[in-house]
N, CA, C and O atoms as CSV, one atom per row, in Angstrom:
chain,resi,resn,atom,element,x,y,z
A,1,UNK,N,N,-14.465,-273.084,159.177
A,1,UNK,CA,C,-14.797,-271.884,159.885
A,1,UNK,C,C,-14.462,-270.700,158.990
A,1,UNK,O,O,-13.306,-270.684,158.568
A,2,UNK,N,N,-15.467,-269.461,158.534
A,2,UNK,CA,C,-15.397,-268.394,158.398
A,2,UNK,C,C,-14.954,-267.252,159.280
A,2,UNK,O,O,-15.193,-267.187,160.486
A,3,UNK,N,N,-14.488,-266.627,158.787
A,3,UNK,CA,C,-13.961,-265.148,159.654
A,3,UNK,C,C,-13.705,-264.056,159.130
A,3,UNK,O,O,-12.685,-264.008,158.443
A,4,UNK,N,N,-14.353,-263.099,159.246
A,4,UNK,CA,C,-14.383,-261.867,158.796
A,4,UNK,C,C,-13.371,-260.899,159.849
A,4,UNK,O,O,-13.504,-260.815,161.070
A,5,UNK,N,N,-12.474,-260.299,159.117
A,5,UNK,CA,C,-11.715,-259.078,159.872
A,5,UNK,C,C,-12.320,-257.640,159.489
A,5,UNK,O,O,-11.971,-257.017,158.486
A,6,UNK,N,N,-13.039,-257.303,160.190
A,6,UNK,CA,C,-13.836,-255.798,159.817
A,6,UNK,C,C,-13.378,-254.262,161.057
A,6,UNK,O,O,-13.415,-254.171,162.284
A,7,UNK,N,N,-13.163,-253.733,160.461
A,7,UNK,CA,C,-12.733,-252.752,161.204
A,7,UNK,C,C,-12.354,-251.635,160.322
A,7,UNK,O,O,-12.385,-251.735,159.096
A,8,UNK,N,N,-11.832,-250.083,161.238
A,8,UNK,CA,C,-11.719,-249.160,160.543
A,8,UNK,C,C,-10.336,-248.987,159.873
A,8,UNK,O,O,-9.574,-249.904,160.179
A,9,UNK,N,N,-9.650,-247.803,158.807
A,9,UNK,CA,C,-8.618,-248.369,158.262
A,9,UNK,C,C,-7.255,-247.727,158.877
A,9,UNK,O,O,-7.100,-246.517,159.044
A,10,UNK,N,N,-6.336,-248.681,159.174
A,10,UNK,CA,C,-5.143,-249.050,160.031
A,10,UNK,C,C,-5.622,-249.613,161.273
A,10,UNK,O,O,-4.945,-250.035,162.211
A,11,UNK,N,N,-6.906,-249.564,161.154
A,11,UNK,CA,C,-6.939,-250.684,162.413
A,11,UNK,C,C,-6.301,-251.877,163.252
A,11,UNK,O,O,-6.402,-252.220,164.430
A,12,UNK,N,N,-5.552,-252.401,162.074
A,12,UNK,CA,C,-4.901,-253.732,162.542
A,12,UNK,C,C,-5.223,-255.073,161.829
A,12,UNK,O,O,-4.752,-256.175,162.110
A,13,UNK,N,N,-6.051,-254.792,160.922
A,13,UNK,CA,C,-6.861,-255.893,160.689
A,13,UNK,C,C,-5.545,-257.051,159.619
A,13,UNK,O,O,-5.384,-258.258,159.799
A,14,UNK,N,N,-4.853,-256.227,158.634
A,14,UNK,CA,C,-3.770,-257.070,157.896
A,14,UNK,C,C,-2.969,-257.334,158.687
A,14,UNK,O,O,-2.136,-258.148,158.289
A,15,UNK,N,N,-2.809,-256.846,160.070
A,15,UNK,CA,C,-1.370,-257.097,160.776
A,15,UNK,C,C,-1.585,-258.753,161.625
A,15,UNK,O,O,-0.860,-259.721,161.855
A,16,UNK,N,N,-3.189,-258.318,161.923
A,16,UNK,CA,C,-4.197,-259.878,162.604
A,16,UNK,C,C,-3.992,-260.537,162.138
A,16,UNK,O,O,-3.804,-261.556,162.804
A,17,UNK,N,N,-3.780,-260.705,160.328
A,17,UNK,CA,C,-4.263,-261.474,159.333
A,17,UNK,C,C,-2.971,-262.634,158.976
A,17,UNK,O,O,-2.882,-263.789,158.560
A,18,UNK,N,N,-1.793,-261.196,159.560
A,18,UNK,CA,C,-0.752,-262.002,158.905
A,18,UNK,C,C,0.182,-263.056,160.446
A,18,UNK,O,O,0.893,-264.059,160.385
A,19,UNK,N,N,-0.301,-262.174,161.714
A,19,UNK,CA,C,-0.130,-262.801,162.463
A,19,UNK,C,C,-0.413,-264.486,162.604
A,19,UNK,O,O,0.442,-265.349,162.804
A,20,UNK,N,N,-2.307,-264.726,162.388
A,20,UNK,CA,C,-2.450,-265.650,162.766
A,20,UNK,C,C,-2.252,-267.000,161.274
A,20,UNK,O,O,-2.154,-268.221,161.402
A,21,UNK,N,N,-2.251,-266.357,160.264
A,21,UNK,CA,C,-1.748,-267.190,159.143
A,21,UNK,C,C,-0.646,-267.343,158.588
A,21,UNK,O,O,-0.619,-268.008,157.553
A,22,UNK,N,N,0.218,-266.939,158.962
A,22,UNK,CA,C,1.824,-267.065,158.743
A,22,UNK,C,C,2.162,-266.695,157.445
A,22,UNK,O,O,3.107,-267.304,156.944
A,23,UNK,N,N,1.568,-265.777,156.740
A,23,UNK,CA,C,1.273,-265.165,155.789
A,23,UNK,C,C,1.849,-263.478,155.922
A,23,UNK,O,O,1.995,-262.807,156.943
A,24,UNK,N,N,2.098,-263.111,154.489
A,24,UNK,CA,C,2.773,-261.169,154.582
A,24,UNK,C,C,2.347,-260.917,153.333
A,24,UNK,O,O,2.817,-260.978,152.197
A,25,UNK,N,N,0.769,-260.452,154.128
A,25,UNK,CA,C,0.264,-259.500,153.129
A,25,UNK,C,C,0.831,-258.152,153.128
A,25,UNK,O,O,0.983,-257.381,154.076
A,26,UNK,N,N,1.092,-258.021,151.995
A,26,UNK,CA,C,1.729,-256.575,152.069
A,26,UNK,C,C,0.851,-255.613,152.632
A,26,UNK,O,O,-0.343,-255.555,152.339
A,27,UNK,N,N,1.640,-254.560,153.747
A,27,UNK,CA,C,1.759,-253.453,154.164
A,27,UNK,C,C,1.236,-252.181,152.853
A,27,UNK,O,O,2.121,-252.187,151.997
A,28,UNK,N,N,0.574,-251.574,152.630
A,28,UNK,CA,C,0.594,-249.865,152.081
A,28,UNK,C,C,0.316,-249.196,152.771
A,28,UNK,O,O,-0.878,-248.911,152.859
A,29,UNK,N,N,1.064,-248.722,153.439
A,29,UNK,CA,C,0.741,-247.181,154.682
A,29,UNK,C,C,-0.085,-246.106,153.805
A,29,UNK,O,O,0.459,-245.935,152.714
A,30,UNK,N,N,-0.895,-245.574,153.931
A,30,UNK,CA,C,-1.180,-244.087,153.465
A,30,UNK,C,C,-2.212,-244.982,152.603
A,30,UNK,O,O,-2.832,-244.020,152.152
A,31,UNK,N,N,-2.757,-245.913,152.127
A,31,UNK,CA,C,-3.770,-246.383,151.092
A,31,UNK,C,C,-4.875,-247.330,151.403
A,31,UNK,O,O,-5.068,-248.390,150.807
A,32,UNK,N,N,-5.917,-246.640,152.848
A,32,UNK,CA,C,-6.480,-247.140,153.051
A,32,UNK,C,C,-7.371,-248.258,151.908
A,32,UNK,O,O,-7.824,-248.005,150.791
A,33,UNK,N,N,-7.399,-249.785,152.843
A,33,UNK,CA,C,-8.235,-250.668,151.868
A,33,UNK,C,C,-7.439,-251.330,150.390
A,33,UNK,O,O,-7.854,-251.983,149.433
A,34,UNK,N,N,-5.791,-250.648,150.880
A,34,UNK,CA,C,-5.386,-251.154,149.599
A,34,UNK,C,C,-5.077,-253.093,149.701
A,34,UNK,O,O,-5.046,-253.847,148.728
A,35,UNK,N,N,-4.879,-253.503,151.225
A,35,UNK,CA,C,-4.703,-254.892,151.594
A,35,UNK,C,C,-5.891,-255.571,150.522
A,35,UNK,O,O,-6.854,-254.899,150.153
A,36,UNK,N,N,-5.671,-257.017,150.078
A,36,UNK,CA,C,-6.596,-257.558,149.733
A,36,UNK,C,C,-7.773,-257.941,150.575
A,36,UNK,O,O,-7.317,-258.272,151.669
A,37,UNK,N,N,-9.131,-258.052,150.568
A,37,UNK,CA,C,-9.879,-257.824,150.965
A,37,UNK,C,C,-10.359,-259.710,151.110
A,37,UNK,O,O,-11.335,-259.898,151.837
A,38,UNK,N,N,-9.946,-260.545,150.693
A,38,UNK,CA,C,-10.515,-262.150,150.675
A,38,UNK,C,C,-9.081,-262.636,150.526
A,38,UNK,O,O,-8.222,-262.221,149.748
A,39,UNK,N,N,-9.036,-263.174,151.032
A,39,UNK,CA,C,-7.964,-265.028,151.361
A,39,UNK,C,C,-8.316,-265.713,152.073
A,39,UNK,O,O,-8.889,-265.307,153.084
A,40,UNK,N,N,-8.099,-267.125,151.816
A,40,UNK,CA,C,-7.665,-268.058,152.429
A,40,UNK,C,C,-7.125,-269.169,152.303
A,40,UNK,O,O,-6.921,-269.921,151.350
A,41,UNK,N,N,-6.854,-269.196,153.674
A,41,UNK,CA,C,-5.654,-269.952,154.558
A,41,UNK,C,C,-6.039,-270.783,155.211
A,41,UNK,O,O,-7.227,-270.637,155.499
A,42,UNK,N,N,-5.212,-272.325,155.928
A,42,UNK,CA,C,-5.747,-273.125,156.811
A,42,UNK,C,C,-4.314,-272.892,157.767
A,42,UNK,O,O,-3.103,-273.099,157.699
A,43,UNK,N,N,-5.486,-272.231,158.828
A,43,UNK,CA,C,-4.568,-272.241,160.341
A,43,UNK,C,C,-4.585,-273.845,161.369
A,43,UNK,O,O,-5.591,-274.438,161.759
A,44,UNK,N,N,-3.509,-274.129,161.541
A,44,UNK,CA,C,-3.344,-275.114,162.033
A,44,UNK,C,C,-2.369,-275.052,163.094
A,44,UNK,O,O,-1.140,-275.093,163.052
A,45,UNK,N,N,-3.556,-274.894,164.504
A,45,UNK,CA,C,-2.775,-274.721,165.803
A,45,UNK,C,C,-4.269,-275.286,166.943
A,45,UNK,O,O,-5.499,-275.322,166.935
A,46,UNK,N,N,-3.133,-275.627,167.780
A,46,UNK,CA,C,-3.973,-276.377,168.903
A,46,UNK,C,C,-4.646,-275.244,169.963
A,46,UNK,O,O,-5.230,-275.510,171.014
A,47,UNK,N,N,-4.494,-274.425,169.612
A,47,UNK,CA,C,-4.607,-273.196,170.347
A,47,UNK,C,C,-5.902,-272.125,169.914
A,47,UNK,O,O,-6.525,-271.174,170.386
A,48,UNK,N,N,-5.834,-273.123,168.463
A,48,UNK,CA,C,-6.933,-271.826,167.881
A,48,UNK,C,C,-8.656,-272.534,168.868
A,48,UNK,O,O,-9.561,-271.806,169.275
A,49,UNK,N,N,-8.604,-273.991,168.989
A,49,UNK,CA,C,-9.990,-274.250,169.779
A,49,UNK,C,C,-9.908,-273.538,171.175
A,49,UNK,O,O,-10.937,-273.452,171.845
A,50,UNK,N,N,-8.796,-273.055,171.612
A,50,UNK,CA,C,-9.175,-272.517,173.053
A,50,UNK,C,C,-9.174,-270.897,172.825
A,50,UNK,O,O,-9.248,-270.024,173.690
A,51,UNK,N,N,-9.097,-270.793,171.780
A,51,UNK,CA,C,-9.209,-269.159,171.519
A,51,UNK,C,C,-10.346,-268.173,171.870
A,51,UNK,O,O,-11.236,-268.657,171.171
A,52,UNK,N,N,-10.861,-267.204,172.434
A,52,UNK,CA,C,-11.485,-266.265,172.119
A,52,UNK,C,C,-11.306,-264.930,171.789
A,52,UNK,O,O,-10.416,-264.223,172.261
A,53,UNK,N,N,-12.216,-264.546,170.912
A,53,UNK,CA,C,-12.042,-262.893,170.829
A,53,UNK,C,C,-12.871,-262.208,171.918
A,53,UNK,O,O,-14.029,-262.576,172.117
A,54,UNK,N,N,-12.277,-261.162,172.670
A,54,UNK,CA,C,-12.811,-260.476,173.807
A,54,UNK,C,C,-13.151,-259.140,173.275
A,54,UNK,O,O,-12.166,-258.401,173.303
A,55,UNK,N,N,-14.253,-258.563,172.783
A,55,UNK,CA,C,-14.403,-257.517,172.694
A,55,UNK,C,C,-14.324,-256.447,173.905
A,55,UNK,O,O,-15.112,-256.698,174.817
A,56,UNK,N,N,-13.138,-254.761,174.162
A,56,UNK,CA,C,-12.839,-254.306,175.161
A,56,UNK,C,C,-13.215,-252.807,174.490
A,56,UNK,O,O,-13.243,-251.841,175.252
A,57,UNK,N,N,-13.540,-252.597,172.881
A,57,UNK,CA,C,-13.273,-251.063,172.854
A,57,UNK,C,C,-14.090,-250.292,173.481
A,57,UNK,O,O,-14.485,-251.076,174.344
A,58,UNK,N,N,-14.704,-249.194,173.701
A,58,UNK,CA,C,-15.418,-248.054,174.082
A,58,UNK,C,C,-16.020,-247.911,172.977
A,58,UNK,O,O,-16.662,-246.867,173.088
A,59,UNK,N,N,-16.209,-248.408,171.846
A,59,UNK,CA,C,-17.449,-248.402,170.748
A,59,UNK,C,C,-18.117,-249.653,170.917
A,59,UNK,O,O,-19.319,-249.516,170.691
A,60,UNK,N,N,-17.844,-250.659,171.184
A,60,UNK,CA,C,-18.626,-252.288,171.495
A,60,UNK,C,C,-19.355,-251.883,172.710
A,60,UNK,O,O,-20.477,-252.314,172.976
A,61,UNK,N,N,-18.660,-250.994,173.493
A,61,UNK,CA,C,-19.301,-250.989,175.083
A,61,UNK,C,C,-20.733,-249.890,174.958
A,61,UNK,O,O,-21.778,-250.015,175.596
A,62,UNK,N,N,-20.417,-248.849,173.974
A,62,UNK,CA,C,-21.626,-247.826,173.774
A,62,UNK,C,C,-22.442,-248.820,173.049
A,62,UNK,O,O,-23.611,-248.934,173.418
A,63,UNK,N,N,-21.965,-249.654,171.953
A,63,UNK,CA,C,-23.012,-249.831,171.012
A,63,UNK,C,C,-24.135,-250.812,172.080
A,63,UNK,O,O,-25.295,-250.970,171.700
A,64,UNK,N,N,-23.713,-251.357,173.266
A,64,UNK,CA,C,-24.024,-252.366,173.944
A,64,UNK,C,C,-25.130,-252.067,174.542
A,64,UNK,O,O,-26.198,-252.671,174.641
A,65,UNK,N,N,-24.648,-250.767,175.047
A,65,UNK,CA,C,-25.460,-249.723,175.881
A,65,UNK,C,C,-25.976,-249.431,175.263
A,65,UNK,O,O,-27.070,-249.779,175.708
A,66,UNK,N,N,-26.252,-248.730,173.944
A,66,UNK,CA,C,-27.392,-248.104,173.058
A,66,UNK,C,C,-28.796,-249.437,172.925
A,66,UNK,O,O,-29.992,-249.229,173.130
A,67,UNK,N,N,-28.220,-250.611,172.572
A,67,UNK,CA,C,-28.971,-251.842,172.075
A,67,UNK,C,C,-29.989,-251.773,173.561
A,67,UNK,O,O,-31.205,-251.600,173.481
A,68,UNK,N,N,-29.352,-251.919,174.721
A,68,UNK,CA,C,-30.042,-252.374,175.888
A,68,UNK,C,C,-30.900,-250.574,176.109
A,68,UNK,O,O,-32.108,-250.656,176.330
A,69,UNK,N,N,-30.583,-249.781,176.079
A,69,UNK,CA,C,-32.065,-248.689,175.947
A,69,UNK,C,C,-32.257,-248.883,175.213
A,69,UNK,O,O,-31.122,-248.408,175.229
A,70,UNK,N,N,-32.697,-249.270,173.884
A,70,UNK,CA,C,-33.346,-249.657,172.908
A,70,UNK,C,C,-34.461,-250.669,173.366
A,70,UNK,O,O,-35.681,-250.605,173.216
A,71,UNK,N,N,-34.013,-251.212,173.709
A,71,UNK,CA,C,-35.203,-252.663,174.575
A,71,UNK,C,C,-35.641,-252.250,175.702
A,71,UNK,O,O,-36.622,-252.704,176.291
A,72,UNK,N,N,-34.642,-250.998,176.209
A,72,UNK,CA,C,-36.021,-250.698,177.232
A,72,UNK,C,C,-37.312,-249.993,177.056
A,72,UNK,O,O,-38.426,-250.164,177.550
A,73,UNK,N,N,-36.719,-248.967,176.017
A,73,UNK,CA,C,-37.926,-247.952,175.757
A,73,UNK,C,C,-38.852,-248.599,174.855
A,73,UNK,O,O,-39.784,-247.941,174.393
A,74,UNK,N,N,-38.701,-249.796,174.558
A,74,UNK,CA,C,-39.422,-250.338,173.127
A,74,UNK,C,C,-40.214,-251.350,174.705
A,74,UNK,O,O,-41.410,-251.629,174.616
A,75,UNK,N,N,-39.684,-251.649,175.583
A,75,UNK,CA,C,-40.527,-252.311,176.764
A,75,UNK,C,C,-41.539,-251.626,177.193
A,75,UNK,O,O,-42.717,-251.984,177.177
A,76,UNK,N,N,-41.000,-250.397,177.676
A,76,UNK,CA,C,-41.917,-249.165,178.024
A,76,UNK,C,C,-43.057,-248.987,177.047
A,76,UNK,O,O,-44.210,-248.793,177.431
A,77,UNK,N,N,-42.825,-249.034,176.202
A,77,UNK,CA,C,-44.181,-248.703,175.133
A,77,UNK,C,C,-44.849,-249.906,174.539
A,77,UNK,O,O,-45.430,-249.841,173.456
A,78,UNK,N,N,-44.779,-250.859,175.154
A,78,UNK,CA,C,-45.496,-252.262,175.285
A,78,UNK,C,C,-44.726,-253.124,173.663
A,78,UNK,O,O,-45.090,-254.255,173.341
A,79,UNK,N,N,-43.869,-252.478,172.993
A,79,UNK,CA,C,-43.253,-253.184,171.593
A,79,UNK,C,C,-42.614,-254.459,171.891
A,79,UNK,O,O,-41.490,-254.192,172.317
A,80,UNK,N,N,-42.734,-255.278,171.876
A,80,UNK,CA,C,-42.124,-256.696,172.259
A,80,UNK,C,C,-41.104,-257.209,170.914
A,80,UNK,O,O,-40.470,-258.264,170.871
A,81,UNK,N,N,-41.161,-256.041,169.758
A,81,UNK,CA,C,-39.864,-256.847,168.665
A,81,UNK,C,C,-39.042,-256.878,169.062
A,81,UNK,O,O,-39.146,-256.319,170.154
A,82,UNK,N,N,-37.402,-257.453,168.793
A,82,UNK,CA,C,-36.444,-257.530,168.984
A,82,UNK,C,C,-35.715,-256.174,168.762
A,82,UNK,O,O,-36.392,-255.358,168.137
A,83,UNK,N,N,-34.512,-255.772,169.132
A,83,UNK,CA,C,-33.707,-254.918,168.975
A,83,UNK,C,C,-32.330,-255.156,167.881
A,83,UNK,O,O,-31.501,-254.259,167.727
């Protein structure tokens, strides 16, 4: 399994990283993007098959909403591509 941690910077994404791999990537406060950007690791937990990620922010929820008027107005004007 692949997994990408993408997000904006101090987001959380090295703190995710080091959580779920038992791993300490170093911390640089103030240097966005200075974390390494590729590793890997084999996580080994019984927990990771019952896992999901729940997307909750107020940018997943607009972008959600933008996608679905997108397909409507592209309905409205008879466009049948995808969004």
């Amino acid at each position: 399994m692949k997994i990408a941690l993408v997000g904006r910077p101090g987001g959380g994404k090295t703190t995710l990283f080091n959580a779920i791999s038992s791993k300490q990537v170093p911390l640089l406060p103030g240097v966005p993007g200075a974390a390494p950007s590729v590793a890997v690791v084999q996580v080994v937990s019984a927990k990771i098959d019952r896992t999901r990620l729940i997307e909750t922010s107020a940018e997943s929820r607009f972008m959600k909403s933008l996608l679905k008027g997108i397909r409507v107005a592209r309905g409205l004007r008879g466009d049948r591509t995808r969004a």
